[in-house]
C-alpha positions as CSV (number, residue, x, y, z in Angstrom):
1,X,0.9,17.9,-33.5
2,X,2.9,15.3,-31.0
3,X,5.8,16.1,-30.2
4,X,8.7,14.4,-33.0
5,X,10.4,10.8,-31.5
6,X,11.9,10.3,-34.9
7,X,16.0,11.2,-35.6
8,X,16.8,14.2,-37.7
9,X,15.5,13.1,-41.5
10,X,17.4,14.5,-44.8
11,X,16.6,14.3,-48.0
12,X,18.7,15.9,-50.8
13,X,18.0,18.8,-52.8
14,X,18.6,19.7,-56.4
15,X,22.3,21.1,-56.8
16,X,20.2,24.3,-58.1
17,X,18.2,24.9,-55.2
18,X,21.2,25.4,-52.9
19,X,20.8,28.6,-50.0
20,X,21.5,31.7,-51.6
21,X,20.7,35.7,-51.9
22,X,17.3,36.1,-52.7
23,X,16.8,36.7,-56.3
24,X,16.3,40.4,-56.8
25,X,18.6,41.2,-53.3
26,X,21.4,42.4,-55.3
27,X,19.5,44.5,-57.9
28,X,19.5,47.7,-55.9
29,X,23.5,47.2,-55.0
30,X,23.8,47.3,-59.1
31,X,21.1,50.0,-59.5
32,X,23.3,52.4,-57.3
33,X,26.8,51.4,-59.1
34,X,24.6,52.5,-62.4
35,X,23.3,55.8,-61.1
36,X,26.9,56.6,-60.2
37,X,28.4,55.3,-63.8
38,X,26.0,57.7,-65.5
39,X,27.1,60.7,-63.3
40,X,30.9,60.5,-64.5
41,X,29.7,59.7,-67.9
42,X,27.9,63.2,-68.2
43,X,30.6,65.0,-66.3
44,X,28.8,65.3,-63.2
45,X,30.4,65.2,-59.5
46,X,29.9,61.5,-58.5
47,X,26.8,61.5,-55.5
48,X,24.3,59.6,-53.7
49,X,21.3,60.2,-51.7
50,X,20.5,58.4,-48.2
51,X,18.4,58.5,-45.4
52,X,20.2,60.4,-42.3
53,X,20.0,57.7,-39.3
54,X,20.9,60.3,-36.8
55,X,18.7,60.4,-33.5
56,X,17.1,63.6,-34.6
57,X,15.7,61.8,-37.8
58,X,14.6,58.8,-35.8
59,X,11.6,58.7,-33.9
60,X,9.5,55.7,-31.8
61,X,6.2,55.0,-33.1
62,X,4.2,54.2,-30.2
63,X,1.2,52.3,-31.7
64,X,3.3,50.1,-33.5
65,X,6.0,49.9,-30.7
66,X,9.3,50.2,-32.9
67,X,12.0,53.1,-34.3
68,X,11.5,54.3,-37.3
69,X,13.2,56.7,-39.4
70,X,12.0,60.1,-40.5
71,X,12.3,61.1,-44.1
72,X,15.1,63.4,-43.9
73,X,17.9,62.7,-46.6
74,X,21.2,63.3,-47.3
75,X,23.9,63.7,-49.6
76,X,26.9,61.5,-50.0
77,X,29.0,63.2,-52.7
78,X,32.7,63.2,-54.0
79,X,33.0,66.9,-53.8
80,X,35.2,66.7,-51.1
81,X,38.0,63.6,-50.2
82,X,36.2,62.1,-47.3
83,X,33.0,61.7,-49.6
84,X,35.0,60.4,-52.4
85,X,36.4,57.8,-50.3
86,X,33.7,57.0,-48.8
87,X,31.7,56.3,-52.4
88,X,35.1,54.4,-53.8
89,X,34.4,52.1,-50.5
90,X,30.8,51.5,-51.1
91,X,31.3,50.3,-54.5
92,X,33.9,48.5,-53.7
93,X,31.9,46.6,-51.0
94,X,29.0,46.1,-53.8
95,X,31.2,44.4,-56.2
96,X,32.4,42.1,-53.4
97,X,29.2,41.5,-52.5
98,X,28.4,40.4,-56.0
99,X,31.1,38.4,-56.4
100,X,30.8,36.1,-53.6
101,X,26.9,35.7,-54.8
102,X,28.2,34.3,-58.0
103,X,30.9,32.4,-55.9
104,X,27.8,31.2,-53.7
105,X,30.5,32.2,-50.5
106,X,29.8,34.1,-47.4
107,X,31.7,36.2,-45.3
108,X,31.8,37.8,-41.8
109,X,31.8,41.2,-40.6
110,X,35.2,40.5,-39.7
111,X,36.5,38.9,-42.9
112,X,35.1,41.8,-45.1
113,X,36.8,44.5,-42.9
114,X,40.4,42.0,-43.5
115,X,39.7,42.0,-47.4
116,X,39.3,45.2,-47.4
117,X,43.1,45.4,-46.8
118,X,43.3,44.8,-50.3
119,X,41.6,47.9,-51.7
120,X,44.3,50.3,-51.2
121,X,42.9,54.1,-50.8
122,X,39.4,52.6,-50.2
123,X,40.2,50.1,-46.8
124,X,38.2,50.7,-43.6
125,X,40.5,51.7,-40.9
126,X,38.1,50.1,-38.5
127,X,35.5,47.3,-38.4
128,X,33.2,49.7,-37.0
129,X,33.9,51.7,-40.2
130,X,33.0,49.0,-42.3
131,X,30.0,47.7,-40.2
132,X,28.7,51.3,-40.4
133,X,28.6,51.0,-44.3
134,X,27.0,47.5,-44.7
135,X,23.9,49.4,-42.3
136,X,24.0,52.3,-44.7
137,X,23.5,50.1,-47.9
138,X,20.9,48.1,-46.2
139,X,19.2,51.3,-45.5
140,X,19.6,52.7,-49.6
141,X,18.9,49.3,-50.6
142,X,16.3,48.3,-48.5
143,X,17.4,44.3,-48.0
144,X,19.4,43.1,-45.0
145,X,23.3,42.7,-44.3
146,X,22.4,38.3,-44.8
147,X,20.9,39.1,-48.5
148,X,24.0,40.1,-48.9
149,X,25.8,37.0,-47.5
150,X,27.7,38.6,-44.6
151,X,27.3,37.6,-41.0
152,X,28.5,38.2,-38.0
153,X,31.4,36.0,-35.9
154,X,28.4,34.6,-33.4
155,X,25.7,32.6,-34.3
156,X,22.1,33.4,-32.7
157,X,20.5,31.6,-30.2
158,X,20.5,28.1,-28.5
159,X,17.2,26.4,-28.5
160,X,15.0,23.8,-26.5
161,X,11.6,22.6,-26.8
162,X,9.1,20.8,-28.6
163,X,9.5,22.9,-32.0
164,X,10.0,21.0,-35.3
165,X,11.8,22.9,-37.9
166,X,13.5,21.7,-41.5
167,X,16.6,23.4,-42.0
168,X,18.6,23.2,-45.2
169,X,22.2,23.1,-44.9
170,X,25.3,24.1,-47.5
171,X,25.1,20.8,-49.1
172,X,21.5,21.0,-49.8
173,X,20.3,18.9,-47.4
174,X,16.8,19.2,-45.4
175,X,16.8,17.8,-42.3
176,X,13.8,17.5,-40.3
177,X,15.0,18.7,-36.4
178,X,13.1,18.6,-33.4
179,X,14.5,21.2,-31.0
180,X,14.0,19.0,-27.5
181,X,14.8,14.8,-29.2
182,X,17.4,15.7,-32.1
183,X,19.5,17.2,-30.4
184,X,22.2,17.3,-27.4
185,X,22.4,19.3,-24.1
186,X,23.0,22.7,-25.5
187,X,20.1,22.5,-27.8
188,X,19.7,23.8,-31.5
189,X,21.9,26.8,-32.2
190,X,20.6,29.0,-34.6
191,X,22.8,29.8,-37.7
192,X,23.3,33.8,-39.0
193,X,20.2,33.4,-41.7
194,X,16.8,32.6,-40.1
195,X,14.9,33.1,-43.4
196,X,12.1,30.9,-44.7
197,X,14.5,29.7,-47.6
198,X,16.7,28.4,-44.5
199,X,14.5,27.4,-42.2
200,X,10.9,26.2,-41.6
201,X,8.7,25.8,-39.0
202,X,7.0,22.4,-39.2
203,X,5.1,22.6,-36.0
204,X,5.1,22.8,-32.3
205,X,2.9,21.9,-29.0
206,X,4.2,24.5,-26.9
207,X,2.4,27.3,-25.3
208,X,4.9,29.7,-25.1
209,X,8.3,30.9,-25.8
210,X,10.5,32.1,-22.5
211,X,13.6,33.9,-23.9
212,X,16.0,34.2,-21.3
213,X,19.3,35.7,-21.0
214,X,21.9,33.6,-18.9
215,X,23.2,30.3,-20.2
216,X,23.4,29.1,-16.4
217,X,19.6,29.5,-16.5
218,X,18.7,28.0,-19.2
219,X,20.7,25.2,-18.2
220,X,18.5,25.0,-14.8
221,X,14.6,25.2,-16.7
222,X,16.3,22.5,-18.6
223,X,17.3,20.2,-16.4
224,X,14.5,20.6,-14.4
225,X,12.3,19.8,-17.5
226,X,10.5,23.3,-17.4
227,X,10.1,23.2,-20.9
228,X,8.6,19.5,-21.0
229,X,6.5,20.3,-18.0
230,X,4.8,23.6,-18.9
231,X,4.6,23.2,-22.9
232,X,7.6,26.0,-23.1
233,X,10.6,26.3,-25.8
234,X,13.8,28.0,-24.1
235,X,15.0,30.3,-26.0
236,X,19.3,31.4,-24.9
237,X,19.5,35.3,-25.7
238,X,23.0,34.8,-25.0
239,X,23.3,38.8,-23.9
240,X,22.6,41.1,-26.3
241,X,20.2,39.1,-28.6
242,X,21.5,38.6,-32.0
243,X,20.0,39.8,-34.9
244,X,19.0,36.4,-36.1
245,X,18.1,35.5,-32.0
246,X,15.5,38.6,-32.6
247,X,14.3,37.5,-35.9
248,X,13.7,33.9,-35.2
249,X,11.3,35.1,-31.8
250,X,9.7,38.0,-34.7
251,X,9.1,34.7,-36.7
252,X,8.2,32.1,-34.0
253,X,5.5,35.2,-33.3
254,X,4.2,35.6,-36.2
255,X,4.1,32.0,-37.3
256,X,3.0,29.9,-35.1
257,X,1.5,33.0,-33.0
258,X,3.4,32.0,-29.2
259,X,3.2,34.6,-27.4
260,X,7.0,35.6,-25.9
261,X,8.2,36.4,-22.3
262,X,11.7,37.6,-21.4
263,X,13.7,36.7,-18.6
264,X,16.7,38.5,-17.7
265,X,18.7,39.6,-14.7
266,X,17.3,42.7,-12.2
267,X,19.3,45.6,-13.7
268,X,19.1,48.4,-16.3
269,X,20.9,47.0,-19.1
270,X,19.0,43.4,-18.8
271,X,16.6,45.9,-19.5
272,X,17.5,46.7,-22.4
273,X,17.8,43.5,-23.7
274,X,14.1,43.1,-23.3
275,X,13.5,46.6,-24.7
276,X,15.7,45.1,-27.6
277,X,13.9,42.1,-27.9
278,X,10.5,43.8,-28.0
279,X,10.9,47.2,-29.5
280,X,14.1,46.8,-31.2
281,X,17.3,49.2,-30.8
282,X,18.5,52.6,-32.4
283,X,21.4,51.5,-34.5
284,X,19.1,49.3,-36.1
285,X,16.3,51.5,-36.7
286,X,15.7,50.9,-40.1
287,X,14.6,47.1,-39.3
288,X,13.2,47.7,-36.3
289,X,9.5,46.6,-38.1
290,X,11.7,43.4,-39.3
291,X,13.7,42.6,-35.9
292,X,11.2,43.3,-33.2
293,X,8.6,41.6,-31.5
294,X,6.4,44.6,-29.7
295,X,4.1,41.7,-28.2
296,X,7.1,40.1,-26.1
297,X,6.2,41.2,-22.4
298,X,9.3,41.4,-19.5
299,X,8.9,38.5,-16.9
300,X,11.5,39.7,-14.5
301,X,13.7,40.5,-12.4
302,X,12.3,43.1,-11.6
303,X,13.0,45.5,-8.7
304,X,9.8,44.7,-7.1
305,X,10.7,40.9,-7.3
306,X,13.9,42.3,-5.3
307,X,11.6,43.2,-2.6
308,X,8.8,40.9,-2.8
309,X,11.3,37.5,-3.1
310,X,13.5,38.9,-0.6
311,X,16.8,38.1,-3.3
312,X,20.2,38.7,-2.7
313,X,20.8,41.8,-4.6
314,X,24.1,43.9,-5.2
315,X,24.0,48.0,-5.1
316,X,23.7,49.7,-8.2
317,X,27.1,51.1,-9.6
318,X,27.3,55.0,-10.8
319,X,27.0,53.9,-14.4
320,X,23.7,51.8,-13.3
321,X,22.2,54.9,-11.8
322,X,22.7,57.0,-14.9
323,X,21.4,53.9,-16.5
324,X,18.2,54.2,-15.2
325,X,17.7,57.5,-15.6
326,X,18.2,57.5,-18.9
327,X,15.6,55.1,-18.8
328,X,13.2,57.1,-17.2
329,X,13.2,59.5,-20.7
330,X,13.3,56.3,-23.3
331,X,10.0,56.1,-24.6
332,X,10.6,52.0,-24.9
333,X,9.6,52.3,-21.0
334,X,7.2,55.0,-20.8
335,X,4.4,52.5,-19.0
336,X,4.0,53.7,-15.8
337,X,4.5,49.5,-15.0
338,X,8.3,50.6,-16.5
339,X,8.0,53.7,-14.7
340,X,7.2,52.4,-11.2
341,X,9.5,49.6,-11.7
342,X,12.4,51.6,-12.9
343,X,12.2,54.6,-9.9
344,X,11.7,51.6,-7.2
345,X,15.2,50.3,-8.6
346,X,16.5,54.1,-8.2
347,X,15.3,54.1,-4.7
348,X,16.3,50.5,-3.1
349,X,19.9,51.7,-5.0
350,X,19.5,47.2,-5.6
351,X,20.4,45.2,-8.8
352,X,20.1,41.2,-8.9
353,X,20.9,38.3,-10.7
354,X,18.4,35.4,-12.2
355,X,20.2,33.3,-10.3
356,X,19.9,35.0,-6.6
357,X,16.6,32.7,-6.7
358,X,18.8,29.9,-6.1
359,X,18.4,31.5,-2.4
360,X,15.1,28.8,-1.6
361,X,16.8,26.4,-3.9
362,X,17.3,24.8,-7.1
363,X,13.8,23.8,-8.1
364,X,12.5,27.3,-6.8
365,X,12.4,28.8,-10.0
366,X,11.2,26.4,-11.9
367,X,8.5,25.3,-9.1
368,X,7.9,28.8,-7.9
369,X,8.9,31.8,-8.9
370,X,8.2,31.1,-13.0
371,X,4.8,29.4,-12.3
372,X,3.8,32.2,-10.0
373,X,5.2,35.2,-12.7
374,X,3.5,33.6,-15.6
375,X,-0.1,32.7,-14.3
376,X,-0.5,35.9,-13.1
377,X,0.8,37.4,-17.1
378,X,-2.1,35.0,-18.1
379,X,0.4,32.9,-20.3
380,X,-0.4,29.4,-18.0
């Protein structure tokens, strides 16, 4: 389709057709505050089962290029104080996750872990507490942390590029974006839920998607109309991707099938951020087959791009060393491409930045180096 000339479009929806928690998201939450109700009413020690997400019960499944976790189960019971607290906090967390759905509210990580202040005996004494909790009822419930209506502080992703999407706001509103006209300098930032029932993709004439990790950049294919010029969308990882970042490239993927390359800094944990890109991370195991993208390939920097580009480069630190050699034994680089790469990086003892191109010039990566990288991936 040609790419959208035409200002962001809205048109308003029905007052009962407003974004909220898919309608059979909460069903489990209640179906686990029954099972427990009917334990105390015959008499019984209070308990739940759950799958253990401990490394030993996780394991990478190679053909389909994610974590999974194993089947082993565990018990979460009140026999004991801990476990008792622990279960007084879970449903404590269900019922306010139920009431903001009838409330139609939303909160963040950081907001629930505050409220929790309220609940006397049952309060986390540490976000990390609570945050651990939320992934253990999206694991027994099987739905995600955004069916039930929390979020993080951080939005996902900036975008740029000829993608039209229609988003539908907290008013109701569906506005018809396009990623590269309707919109300024910083592109379109993702919000926390990239769901169908949020957003839709409308269409697109790029070839690709190049997610890339440093706003600077981005900044540079932009102004230098990389994305106009080669049919691309620029995608801002912004670090760490996001869980919404990773969904919306599973999505783009999937949808509109554009194939993904990742461009991050030359050093172990940029790669990383590809590995959590394309194969997804531990902690999140248990939506690993949601979150990652296994077809996303790495575009650099790369310690052979060190050498061959002759970049400024920095000397890996202790903690980069036993970086890499941890990454040497993580099956999400067990290629002997990942391999080579990875043991050349060990040897030079050299890390460098997406920027050290800057070396030849300002157009060079956009006129060079990226045209160079990507015919020879076979994506132009």
């Amino acid at each position: 389709m040609p790419p959208s000339r035409a200002r962001a479009r809205a048109t308003k929806s029905d007052p009962d057709d407003l974004p909220k928690v898919r309608a059979d998201a909460l069903q489990p939450t209640l179906a686990l505050a029954e099972q427990i109700y009917e334990q105390l009413d015959e008499g019984e020690i209070p308990r739940m089962r759950l799958p253990l997400r401990t490394k030993q019960n996780l394991s990478f499944q190679v053909r389909d290029g994610v974590w999974r976790l194993g089947k082993a189960m565990g018990t979460r019971s009140a026999r004991k104080l801990d476990g008792a607290l622990m279960l007084l906090r879970t449903f404590y967390l269900v019922d306010f996750i139920n009431e903001m759905s009838r409330d139609r509210k939303t909160s963040t990580l950081r907001e629930l872990y505050y409220i929790s202040e309220a609940w006397e005996d049952a309060k986390f004494h540490s976000e990390d507490e609570s945050n651990l909790l939320i992934e253990d009822l999206e694991v027994m419930c099987e739905r995600l942390r955004e069916d039930f209506r929390l979020h993080p502080e951080e939005n996902g992703a900036s975008v740029i590029g000829d993608l039209t999407i229609k988003e539908k706001n907290r008013q109701g509103v569906v506005k018809k974006i396009n990623c590269k006209d309707d919109v300024g300098d910083g592109g379109y930032s993702l919000p926390f839920n990239v769901e169908k029932e949020k957003i839709e993709f409308v269409g697109t004439n790029a070839k690709f998607v190049i997610a890339i990790e440093c706003g600077g950049m981005v900044d540079r294919l932009a102004e230098n109309n990389f994305d106009e010029e080669r049919d691309a969308i620029l995608v801002h990882l912004k670090g760490q991707p996001a869980r919404s970042t990773r969904r919306f490239l599973r999505r783009i993927t999937e949808e509109l099938k554009l194939p993904v390359v990742v461009f991050t800094d030359g050093d172990p944990w940029s790669f990383r951020i590809y590995a959590s890109v394309a194969y997804g991370a531990i902690k999140t195991a248990h939506l690993s087959s949601y979150l990652a993208t296994p077809s996303a390939e790495f575009l650099g920097v790369t310690a052979s791009d060190i050498e061959n580009y002759d970049l400024p480069s920095d000397r890996l630190s202790e903690q980069d060393v036993k970086a890499l050699q941890a990454e040497l034994t993580d099956p999400r680089f067990g290629t002997a491409e990942w391999r080579s790469e990875i043991e050349l990086m060990l040897k030079n003892g050299k890390k460098a930045e997406q920027q050290s191109l800057a070396k030849y010039g300002l157009n060079y990566v956009t006129e060079h180096y990226l045209p160079e990288k990507l015919t020879e991936m076979g994506v132009l």
